[in-house]
N, C-alpha and C positions, 0 to 999 in steps of 0.2 A: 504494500500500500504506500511506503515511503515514495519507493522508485517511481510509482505510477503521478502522484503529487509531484517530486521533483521533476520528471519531464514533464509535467504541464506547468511547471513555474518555469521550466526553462522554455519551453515554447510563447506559451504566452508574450515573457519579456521579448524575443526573435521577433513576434508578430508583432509588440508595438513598436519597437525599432523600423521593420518595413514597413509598418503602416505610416508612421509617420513624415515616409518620404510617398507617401500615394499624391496622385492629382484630384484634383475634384473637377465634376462636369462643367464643359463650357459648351458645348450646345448639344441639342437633340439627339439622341442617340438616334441612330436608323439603322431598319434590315436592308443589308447589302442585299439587291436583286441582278444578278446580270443583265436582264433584260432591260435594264436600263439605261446601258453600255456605257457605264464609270467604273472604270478598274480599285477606284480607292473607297474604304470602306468609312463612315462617318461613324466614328465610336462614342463620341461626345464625351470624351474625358481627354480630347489630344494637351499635350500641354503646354501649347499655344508656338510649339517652332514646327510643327506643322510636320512629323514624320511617323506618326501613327495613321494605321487600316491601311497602309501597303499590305500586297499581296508577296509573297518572298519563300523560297527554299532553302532546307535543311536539311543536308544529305546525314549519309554515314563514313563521310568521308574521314573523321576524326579516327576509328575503328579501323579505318585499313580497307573500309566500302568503296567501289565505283558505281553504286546506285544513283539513279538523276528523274529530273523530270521534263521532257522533253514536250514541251507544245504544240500545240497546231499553229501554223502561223497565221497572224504574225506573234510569233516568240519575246523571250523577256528584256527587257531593254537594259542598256549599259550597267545601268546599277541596281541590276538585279527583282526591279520590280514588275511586273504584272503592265502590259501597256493597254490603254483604254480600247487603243483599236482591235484588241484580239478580242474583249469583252462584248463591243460592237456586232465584232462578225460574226459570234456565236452565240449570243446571248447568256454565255457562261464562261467556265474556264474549263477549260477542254484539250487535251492531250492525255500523254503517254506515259506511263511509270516504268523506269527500266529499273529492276533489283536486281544488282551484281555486287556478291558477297566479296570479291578481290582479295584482300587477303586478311579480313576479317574473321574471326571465327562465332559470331554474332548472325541471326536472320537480318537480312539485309533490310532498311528502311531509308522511306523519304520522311519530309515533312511539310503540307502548306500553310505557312506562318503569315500573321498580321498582327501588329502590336496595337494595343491598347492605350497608351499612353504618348510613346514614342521616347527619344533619345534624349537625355537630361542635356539642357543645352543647346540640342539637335544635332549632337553630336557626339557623345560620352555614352553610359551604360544607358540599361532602359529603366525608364522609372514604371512603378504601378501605380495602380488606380483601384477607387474602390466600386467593383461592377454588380454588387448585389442586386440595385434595382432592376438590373436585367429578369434576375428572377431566373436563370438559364440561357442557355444556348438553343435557337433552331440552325436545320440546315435542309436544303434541298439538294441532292447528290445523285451519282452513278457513280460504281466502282467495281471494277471485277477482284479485289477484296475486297476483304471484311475492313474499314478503317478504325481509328479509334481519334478520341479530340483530347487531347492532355492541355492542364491549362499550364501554362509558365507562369515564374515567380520569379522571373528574374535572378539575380544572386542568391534568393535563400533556395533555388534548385540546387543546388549541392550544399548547403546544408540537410537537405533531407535524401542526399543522395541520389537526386534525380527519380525519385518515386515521388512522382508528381500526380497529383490526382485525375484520374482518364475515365473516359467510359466508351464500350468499344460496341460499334454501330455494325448492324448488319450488313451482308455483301449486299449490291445492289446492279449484278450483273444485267438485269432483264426489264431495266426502265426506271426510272428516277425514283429516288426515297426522301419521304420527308420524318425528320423528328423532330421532336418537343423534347428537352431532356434539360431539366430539372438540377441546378446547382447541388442539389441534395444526393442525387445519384453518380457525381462525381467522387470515385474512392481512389487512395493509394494503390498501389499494388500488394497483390499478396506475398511477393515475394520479399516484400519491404519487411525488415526487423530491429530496424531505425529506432532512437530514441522519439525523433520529432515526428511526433503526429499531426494531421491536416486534411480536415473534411474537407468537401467538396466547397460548402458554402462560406469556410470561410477562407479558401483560396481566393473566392470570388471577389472579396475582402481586398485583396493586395494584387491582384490579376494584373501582370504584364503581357502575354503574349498568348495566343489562340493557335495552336498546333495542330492541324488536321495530319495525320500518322498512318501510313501505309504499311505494316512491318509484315512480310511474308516470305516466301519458298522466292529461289532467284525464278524470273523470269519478267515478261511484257503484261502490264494491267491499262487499260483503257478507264478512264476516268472525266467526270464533268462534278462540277462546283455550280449550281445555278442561285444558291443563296444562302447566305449563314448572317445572325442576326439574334437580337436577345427574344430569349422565352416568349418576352411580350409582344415581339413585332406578329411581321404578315409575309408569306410566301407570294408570290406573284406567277403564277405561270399563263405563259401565251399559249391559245390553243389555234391551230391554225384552221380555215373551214374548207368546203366545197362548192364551188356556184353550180345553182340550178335553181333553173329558171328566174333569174334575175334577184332570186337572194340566197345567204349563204350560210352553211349550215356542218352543224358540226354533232360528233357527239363526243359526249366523257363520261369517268368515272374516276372515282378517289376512294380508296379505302380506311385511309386512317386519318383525313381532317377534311371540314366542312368547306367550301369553298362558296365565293361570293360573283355572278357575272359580273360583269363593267355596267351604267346604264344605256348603255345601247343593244343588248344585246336580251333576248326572249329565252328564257329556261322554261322546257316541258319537260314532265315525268310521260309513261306511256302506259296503257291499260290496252287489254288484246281479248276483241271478241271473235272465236272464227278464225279468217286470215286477215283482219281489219283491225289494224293501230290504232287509237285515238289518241292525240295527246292535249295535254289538261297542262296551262300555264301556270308556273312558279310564282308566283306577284313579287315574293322577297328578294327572287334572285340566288337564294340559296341551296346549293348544293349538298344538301346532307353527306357526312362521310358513309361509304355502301350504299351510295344508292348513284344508279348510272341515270344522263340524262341529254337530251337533246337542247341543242343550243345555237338561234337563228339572229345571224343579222341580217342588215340589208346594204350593211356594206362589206368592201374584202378585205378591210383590216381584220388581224388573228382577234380572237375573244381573249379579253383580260380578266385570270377569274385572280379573286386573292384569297388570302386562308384567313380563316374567325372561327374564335370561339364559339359564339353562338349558333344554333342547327336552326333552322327552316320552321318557322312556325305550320308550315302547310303541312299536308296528310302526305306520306309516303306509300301510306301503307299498299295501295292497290297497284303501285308502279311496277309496270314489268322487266323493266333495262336493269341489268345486271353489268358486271363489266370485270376486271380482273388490275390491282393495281400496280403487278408486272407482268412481262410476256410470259405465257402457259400455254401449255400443252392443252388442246380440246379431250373433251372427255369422251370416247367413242357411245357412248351413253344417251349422246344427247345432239340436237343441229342447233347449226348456230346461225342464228341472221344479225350483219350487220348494217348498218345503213350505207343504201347506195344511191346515185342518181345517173338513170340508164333510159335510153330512148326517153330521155322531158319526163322521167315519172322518178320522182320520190318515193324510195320506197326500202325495207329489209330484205335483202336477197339472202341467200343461203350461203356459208362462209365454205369456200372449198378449202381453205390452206389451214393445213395443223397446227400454228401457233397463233394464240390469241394476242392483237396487241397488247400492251400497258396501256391504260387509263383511256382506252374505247368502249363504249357502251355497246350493250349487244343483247339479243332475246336468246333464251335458250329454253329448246321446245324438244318433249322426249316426245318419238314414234309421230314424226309431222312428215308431211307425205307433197306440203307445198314450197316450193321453189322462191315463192317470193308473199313478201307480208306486205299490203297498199296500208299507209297511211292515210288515213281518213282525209280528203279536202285537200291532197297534196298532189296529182295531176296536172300537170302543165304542158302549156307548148305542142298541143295536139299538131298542128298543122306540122311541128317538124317530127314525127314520127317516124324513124327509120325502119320499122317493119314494111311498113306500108311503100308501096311504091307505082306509078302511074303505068298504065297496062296491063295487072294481072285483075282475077277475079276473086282474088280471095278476099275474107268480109274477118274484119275486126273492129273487138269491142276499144272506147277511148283508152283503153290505157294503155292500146297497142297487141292485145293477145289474140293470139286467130281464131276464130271458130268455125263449124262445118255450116252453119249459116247464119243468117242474121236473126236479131233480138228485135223485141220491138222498144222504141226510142230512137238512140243516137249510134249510129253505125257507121264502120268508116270501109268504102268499098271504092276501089279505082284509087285512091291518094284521098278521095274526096269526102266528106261528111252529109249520112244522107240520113234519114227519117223513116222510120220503117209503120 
């Protein structure tokens, strides 16, 4: 009981020593989004010589490593930071992990760093800050590892021996991952038997630097960064559409947070009588998480959705769109319609290809015997109907499908629309 008291008197004093060189907030903290195309991260604690939320690498070079991180271009600029224009191009940060152990005898690792504070002076060590009000960390990512996010401490990291507090985030080989992760889920390693101990939340306390940490088996990992930001902010992703017939449509799905449209843009759910869609308007705009949905503009710019707290005060419950919120294997079980637009008709056709996107909405129907699902009211563009064409005799109904004769109504026979 002694031992356990004297390291917490000796820690304690370590912590008010660095804390007392922390910064305090000079503006708004923000969630970095890529799709914003600003390379540099606004942490709102910089300390005013302007060298904090660069984007920066940390090999294992120290170890005897020639692991790197290799960009898409355009690549990292002179002094090593993250250039606006690759941010631009991609909407994220996007490239290549090469892990080469060299002559290491250690798993090979990188690291993507951005400091919190920045350089005392803007130019000397890095000072911390105190980032509680963050409340945690998000990120929006791909990784063909597993990564993990260590926070830095600056100088007192080798007083605790580099058993700095991390939390290690799922692979996210098969479409983008978002987390929420919680200052308090931030632990030591277990291999730490250090005297100084350090929770998560009050690293957050003295937080110098934000490590995103690759550590695996040597080889090549593909990687994307599209957003990292505190607990409290908001994920931003752009959904791109389809034109038909003069508006433009899209569909999604999100599994683990609620997402919000932009105001220009119509969120439906979808209910299925038959082989007939109906879709029933979102008034909120909100996308519950598991639940997939259709999304119409009327213009071609992508759909801006962002992430919130808060779920959809409307009714989900009878919505038929399901969706998957990485790529998956279909289940032989079952057919799949996703949305398509073919001959001027809006509609679910039948999914021939074995892998389900990421974050597409889509119906799935056991022992269905139909080719394509109409969408209720969504018919367009008759006169340009590709089935149809001038000179033959064959008789179709408006949505384009042949029949052995005509219906009474609206018939289309010759190219022409005639009245039976």
């Amino acid at each position: 009981m002694k031992n356990l008291r004297t390291a917490a008197m000796l820690f304690a004093t370590l912590l008010l020593a660095f804390t007392a060189q922390t910064a305090s907030a000079q503006t708004e903290t923000k969630t970095w989004n890529g799709s914003d195309g600003i390379a540099r991260i606004t942490t709102g604690l910089d300390n005013g010589y302007e060298t904090s939320g660069y984007w920066y690498v940390e090999t294992d070079a120290v170890e005897g490593g020639e692991s790197q991180v290799i960009l898409d271009a355009p690549s990292w600029e002179s002094d090593g930071h993250l250039p606006d224009a690759h941010v631009a191009e991609y909407g994220c940060i996007s490239g290549t992990i090469v892990l080469n152990k060299g002559m290491s005898t250690y798993l090979p690792y990188v690291k993507l760093c951005f400091d919190i504070v920045g350089k005392e002076g803007g130019q000397y060590g890095l000072q911390t800050g105190d980032a509680s009000s963050w409340n945690g960390l998000l990120i929006n990512y791909e990784c063909d590892a597993a990564p993990s996010i260590e926070l830095g401490l600056s100088d007192l990291d080798v007083a605790i021996g580099y058993a700095n507090p991390s939390v290690t985030l799922p692979k996210a080989d098969k479409g983008s991952w978002i987390e929420f992760i919680p200052w308090s889920t931030f632990e030591q390693p277990s291999w730490y038997k250090g005297t100084y101990k350090i929770s998560g939340s009050e690293a957050a306390q003295i937080l110098a630097t934000v490590r995103i940490t690759v550590m695996a088996e040597p080889g090549t990992y593909r990687f994307k960064i599209y957003a990292v930001g505190p607990y409290t902010g908001s994920v931003v992703n752009n959904v791109a559409t389809i034109s038909a017939g003069g508006e433009y449509w899209s569909s999604y799905y999100n599994g683990s947070v609620n997402m919000k449209a932009d105001e220009n843009t119509t969120v439906y759910k979808a209910s299925l009588d038959g082989t007939t869609v109906t879709l029933t308007e979102i008034a909120d705009k909100v996308i519950n998480a598991g639940q997939g949905v259709l999304l119409k503009k009327t213009t071609a710019d992508a759909v801006k959705l962002t992430s919130q707290n808060e779920a959809s005060t409307a009714d989900y419950s009878d919505n038929i769109l399901e969706g998957s919120t990485v790529k998956a294997e279909k289940s032989s079980e079952f057919d799949y319609y996703v949305l398509s637009y073919e001959n001027s008709q809006l509609a679910f056709s039948k999914y021939a290809g074995e892998e389900l996107n990421d974050h597409e909405a889509f119906i799935k129907l056991s022992g269905s015997s139909s080719e394509l699902l109409d969408i209720a009211g969504m018919t367009t563009g008759i006169n340009t109907l590709t089935t149809t064409s001038e000179g033959n005799n064959n008789f179709y109904d408006l949505l384009g499908r042949r029949m052995a004769n005509p219906t009474k109504g609206l018939n289309i026979v010759k190219g022409k629309i005639i009245m039976k």
